[in-house]
N, C-alpha and C positions, 0 to 999 in steps of 0.2 A: 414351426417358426413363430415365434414370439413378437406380439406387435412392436416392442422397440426395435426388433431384429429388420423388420420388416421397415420402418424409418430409420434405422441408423442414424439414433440417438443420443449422445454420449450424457451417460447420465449426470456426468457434473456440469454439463452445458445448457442443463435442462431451467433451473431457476435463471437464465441471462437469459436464454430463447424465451419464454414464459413472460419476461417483464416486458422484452422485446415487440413482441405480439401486443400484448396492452397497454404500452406507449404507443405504437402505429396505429390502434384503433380509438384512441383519444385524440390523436390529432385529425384522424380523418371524421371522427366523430363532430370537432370544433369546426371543421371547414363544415359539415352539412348544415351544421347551426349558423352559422354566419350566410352563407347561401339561404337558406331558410327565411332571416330576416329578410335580407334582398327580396325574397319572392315576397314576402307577404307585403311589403310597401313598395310591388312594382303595382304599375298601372292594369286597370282590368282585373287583376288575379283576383283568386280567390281564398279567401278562408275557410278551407272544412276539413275535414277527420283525415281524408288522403294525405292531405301534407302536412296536418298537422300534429298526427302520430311519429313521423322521424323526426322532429323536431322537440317534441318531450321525450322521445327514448335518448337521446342525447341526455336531459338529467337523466332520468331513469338509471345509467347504467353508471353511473359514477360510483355507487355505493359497491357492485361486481367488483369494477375494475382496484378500488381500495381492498377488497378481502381476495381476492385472486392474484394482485400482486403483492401484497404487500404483509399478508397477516403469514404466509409461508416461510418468511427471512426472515423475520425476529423470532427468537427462544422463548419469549413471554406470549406471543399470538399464535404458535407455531398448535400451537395443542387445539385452534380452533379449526386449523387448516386440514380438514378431512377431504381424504382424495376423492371419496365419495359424494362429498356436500361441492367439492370444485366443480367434479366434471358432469355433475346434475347442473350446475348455474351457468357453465360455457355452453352446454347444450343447452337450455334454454333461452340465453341471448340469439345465441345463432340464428334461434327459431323467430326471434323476437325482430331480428334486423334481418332476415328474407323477409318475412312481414310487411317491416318499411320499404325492403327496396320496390317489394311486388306494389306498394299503396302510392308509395309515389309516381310510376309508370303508370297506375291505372288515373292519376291525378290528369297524367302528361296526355293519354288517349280520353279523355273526356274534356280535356282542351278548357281547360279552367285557371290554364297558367297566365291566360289574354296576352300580353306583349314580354313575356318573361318565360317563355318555355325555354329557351335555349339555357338559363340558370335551371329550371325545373330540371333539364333532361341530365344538367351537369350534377345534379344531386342523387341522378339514378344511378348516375357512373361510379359519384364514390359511394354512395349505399351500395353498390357489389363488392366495391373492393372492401368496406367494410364487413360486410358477411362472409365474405373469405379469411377475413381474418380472424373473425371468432371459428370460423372450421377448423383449421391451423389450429388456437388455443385449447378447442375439444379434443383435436388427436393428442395435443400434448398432455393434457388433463387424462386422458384415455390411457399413456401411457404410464404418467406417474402415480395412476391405482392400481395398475400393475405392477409394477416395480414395489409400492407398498404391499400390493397382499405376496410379493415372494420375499421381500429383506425384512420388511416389518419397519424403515423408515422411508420418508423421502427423498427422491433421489438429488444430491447434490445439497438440499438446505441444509441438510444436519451440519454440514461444514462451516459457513455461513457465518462467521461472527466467532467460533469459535479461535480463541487463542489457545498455543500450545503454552505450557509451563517450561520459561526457562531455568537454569540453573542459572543462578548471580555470580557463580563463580566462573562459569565458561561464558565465549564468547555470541553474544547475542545476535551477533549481524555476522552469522559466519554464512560463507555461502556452500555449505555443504549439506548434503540431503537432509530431507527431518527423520532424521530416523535415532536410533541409540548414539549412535556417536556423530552426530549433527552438528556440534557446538563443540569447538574445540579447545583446549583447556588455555588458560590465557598464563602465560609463563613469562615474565615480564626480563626475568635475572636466572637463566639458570643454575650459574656459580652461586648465587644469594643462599639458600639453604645451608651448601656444600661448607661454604666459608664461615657461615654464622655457627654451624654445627664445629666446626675446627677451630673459634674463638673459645663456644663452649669448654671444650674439652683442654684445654690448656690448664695447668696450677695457677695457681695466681701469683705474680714474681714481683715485688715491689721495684727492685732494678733493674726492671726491664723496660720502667718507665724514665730512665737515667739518671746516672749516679751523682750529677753533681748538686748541691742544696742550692735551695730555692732563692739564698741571697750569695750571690757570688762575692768574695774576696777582695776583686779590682772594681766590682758596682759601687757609684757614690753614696747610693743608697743602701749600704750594709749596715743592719745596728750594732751598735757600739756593744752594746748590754746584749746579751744571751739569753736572758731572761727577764720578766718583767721586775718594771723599779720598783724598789718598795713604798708602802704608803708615804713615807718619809721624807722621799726622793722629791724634787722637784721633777714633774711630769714633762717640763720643757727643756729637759735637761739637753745633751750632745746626742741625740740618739741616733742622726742620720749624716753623722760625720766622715767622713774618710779615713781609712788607717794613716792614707800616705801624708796627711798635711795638719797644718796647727788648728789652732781656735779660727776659726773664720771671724771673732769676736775680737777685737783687740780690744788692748787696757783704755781706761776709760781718758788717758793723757795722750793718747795716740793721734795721729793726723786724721782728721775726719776725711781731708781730701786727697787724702797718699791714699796711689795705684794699688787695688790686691794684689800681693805676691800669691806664688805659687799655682797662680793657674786660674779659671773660676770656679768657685765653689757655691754648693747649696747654700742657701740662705736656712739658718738654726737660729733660735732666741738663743738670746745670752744663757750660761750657766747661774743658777745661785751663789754658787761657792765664787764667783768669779767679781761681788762686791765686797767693800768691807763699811759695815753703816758708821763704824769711829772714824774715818777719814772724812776732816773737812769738805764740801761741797764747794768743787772747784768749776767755771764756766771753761768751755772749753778755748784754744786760743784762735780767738779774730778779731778781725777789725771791726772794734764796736764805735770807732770815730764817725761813721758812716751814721748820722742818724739824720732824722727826719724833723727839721722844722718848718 
């Protein structure tokens, strides 16, 4: 029976348990330090190497706990993370913090704490649970050089940051396994193809776009001319006349303020052909008595 066997393990839970263990031993690391001060500026105490060895292993292990948790999860530091160079350094600390806990009880039985033993003895309590927790971090370290010398990675980081590749054509956020058909095709129109492929294939029918032309008969807007006028022509000729009714222009002796007949009609400039320059220039007929003195 294989030591994971023996912890039941799960080897993908192994990097969260791992960081897990080295967050719990930094904060309980922070409280000996802070206790620490407390004792050295209590009354009576003393200053020397008992209590002053857990109190630098607190720095001390900072530089551990950044290569133990943290050089494992990245793919750039991952190649530094040797399972062998780990569980050489958790076993080390461990050694290094029974050390502290055994230095500070011997601090606390030679009665050097003067009026602060009761903080002295509380910094013996967490240096154990301290030292149990780098035990813990060595089993796990124990285990993940095993799992490396039988797979040839470690267990659970190789995952880590990795993204799969999606296809841009399927959908992204589907919630179906990752596996080959994970991502399901995203089919927005299924008739869309079908229909466009049955546009394709048709001849092309000019009357099918309907037969009637594009200036109707009864429109006031039909041109006159069927074709364009020639250079010749006056360009402001009738062109937007109606078949059904006369000049919308009368003769030039005509009543300026007589009602249009016939209906209302489009406004057309005059015709050319519709002056003659030999006729006299006559005003037309009003009351010109009306002036202004």
């Amino acid at each position: 029976m294989s030591l994971g066997e023996k912890l039941n393990i799960n080897p993908n839970r192994v990097p969260n348990l791992k960081g897990a263990l080295h967050l719990f031993q930094l904060i309980l690391a922070l409280t000996i330090f802070i206790l620490e001060i407390i004792l050295f500026r209590a009354e009576d105490s003393k200053i020397v190497g008992n209590n002053g060895w857990p109190f630098g292993l607190c720095f001390l292990s900072i530089p551990a706990w950044v290569y133990l948790a943290l050089s494992p999860r990245y793919e750039r530091t991952r190649r530094i993370a040797n399972p062998n160079v780990m569980l050489v350094t958790d076993s080390i600390f461990a050694i290094f913090w029974l050390s502290a806990f055994a230095s500070q009880a011997a601090y606390n039985t030679a009665n050097l704490c003067g009026k602060a033993c009761n903080i002295s003895k509380a910094i013996v309590g967490v240096a154990f649970f301290e030292l149990f927790a780098w035990i813990l971090s060595t089993l796990v370290s124990a285990y993940t050089l095993r799992y490396y010398q039988q797979n040839g990675d470690l267990p659970g980081y190789e995952k880590i940051g990795n993204s799969q590749n999606i296809d841009p054509d399927k959908a992204a956020f589907s919630m179906a396994p990752h596996d080959e058909e994970a991502y399901a095709p995203i089919n927005m129109d299924d008739h869309h193809d079908d229909a466009h492929d049955e546009y394709n294939s048709r001849p092309y029918d000019a009357d099918s776009y309907g037969s009637r032309p594009v200036y109707e008969a009864e429109s006031s807007y039909t041109p006159h001319h069927t074709s364009s006028p020639a250079p010749h022509e006056n360009p402001f000729d009738n062109s937007y006349r109606t078949h059904s009714s006369a000049s919308p222009n009368p003769g030039p002796f005509a009543d300026p303020y007589a009602a249009p007949s016939g209906g209302p009609k489009i406004y057309a400039p005059a015709a050319a052909d519709d002056y003659d320059d030999g006729r006299p220039v006559q005003f037309p007929s009003a009351n010109y008595d009306r002036t202004l003195h």
